[in-house]
N, C-alpha and C positions, 0 to 999 in steps of 0.2 A: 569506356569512360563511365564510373558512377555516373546515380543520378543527383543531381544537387540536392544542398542542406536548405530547406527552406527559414526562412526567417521572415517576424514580423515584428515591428518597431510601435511601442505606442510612449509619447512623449507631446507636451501640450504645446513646446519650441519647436515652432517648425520649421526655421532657417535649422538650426543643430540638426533635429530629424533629416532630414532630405539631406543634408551633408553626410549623415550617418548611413545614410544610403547605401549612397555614392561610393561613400567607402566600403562598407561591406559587400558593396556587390563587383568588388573588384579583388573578394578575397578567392581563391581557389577553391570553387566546389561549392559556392553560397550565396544565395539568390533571394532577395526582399522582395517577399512577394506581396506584404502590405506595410504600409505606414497611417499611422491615422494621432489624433489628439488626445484622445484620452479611453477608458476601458468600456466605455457605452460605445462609443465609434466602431470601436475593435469589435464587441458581440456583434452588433448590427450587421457588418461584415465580413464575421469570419464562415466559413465555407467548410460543414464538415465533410465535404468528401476533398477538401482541398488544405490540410492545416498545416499550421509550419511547425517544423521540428522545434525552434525556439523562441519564445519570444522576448523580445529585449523591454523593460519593463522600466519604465519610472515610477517615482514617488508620491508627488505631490500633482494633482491634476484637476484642474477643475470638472464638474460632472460625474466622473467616475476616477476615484485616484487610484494608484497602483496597490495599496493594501486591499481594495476593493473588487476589484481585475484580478488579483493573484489567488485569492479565496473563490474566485465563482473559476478560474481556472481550474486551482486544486480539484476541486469537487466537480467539474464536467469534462475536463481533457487531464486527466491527472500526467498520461503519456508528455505532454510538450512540457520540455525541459523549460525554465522560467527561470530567465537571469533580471535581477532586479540592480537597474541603474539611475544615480545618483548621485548629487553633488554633498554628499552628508554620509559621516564612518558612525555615526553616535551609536553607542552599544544599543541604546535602546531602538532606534531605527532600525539597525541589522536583525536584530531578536524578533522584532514586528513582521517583518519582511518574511523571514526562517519559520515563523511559525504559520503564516499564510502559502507557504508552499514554494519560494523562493528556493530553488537549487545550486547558486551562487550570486553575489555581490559584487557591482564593478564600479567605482567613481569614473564620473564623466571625463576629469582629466585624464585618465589612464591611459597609456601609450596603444596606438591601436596594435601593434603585434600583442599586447595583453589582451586584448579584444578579442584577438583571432586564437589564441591562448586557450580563452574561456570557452569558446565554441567548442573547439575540439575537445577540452577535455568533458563540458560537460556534456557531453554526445556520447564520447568514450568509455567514461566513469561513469555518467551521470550525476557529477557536483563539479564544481570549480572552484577550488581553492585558494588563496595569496594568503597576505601578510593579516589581511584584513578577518580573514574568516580560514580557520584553520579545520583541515579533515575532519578531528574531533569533533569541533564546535558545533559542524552543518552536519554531521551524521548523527550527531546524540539524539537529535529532535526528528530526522526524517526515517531512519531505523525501525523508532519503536519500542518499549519494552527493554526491559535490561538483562544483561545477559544473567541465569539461571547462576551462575556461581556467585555474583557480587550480591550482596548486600548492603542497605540503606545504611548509611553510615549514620551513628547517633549525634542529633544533635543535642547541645543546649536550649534552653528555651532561650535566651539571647539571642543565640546563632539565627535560631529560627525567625526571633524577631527580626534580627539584621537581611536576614534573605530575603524578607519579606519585601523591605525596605529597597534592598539592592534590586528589583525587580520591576521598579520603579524609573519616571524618569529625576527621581533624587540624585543632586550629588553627594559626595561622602560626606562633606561638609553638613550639607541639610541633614543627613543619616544622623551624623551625631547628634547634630541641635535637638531632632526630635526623638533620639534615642537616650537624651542627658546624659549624655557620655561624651568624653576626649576623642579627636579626632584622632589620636594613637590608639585608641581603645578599639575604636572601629576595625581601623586598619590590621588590629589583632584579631578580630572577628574573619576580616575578610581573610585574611593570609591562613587565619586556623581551617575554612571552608575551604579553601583553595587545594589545600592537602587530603580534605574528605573525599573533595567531589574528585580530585584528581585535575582538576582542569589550569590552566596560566591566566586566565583572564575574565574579565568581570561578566562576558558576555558567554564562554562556557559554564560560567557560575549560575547566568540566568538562565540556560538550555536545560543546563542538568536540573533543577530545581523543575522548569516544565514537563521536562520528560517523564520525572520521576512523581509528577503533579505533588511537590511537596509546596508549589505555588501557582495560580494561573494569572497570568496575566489578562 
């Protein structure tokens, strides 16, 4: 028999925590070895000759939140895969998340066989994919660099404005107000980037834009 998947849970609910346990330690091959309240907790605690392969990561936390946790992550255990969980899809949450070192996204409602889903594949792959964050979206920003044959697509100085814009947490609505343009005008902005960048959606528009640092957030 392998040896188990470790896992470590940091969430500031600690009825959901301890349920989430419970649950996952009754998945095949996967053992919570800590749970604690928030990303100060977790340093204080974590044990390097003892680390978990993943840790399951929230958002919003008092003390230390999960955008905060995922960047002293990145940058000291880059190895532990880091799925970031939460009750919120909003592009620009995901994008924050993705650019702090986040390897997949899971909403807390999520069925737990998506749970057990996530583990294997990012353990496997190393990313985890759904509806929510697609192969493209979470490889453009963790990759690197673009590949050697593509070239920057030209923008307009509009476009450029508009990405700018998009990068934000504006909505399109706001984009136009402060771009003195029609909300159709926008949407022609967006849909004309959409075909540069290659990407389907607002939040690989914001990926490829960082990757390519043609914006930083």
């Amino acid at each position: 028999m392998s040896d188990p998947k470790y896992v470590a849970l940091i969430d500031d609910h600690t009825m959901f925590r301890k349920g989430l346990a419970i649950l996952i330690n009754l998945f095949p091959g996967y053992e919570v070895i800590m749970d604690v309240g928030n990303g100060r907790e977790f340093i204080d605690q974590l044990q390097p000759d003892h680390l978990p392969d993943i840790v399951l990561l929230d958002i919003h936390m008092p003390i230390m939140d999960g955008y905060a946790t995922a960047a002293w992550l990145h940058a000291n255990y880059p190895e532990i895969r880091l799925l970031a969980l939460s009750t919120m899809d909003s592009d620009t949450t995901i994008i924050k998340m993705i650019h702090q070192g986040a390897r997949g996204y899971i909403l807390k409602d999520a069925d737990p066989k998506e749970l057990q889903i996530a583990f294997e594949e990012i353990l496997a792959k190393g990313y985890y994919y759904n509806e929510v964050l697609t192969r493209k979206v979470i490889q453009s920003i963790h990759m690197g660099g673009q590949d050697a044959a593509n070239v920057l697509p030209r923008l307009t100085d509009r476009e450029t404005e508009f990405l700018k814009h998009a990068c934000s947490e504006k909505n399109y609505q706001q984009i136009a107000s402060d771009m003195f343009v029609s909300e159709r005008t926008v949407d022609g902005y967006r849909e004309s980037l959409f075909k540069k960048f290659n990407v389907s959606n607002r939040v690989g528009l914001v990926i490829y834009a960082i990757k390519n640092q043609l914006v930083q957030l």
